[in-house]
C-alpha positions, 0 to 999 in steps of 0.5 A, spaced: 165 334 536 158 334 539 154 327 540 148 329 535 143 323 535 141 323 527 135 319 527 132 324 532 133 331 528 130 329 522 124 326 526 124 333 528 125 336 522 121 331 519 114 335 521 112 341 518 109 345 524 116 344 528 120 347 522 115 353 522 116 353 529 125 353 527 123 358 523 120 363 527 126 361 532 131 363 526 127 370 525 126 372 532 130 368 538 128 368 546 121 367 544 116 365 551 111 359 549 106 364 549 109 367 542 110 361 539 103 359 540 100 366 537 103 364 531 100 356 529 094 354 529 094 349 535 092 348 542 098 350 548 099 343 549 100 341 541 106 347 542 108 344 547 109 338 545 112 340 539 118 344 542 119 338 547 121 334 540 125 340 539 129 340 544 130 333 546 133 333 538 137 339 541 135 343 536 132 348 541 135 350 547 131 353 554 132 359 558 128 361 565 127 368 564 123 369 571 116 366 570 118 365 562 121 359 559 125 362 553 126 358 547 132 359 542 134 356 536 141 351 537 142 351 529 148 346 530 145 339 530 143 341 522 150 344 521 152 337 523 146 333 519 148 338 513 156 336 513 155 328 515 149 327 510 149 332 505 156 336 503 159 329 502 154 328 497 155 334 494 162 335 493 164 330 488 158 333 483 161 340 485 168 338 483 165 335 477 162 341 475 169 346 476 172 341 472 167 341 467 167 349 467 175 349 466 175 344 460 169 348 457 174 355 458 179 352 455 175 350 449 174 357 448 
């Protein structure tokens, strides 16, 4: 299994602009930092500093492509957070809701 430092994913997550930056990643990966900048409203540095908390959070990965560093979206630490934080959660409620459903079918 894959180490995933939770605190560091939602500390990324946590800040609209990275998950604009997620979301641009989602809908076209392999984008150059010149791409991503075009698309928000901040300086290069801000950009930069933005994706390096992406990247330390391993919810974006690099590549060299000549003189470009492409960036692409690793959507694994969220399907990590989403199965330890968020599907355990949900289990007993959808249970109960079949469960519920089935009763009621019965009834009818």
């Amino acid at each position: 299994m894959l180490d995933v430092d939770d605190d560091r994913v939602f500390k990324a997550l946590a800040d609209p602009t990275r998950r604009f930056l997620l979301d641009l990643l989602f809908e076209r990966d392999g984008r150059s930092l010149r791409q991503l900048e075009v698309e928000v409203e901040m300086t290069r540095i801000g950009v930069m500093k933005h994706l390096r908390l992406l990247e330390e959070a391993g919810l974006v990965v690099t590549r060299r492509a000549g003189r470009e560093k492409l960036h692409f979206l690793n959507p694994v630490p969220i399907r990590l957070i989403h199965d330890r934080w968020i599907d355990k959660y949900t289990e007993r409620h959808a249970s109960a809701l079949a469960q519920l459903k089935t009763q009621l079918e019965e009834q009818t």
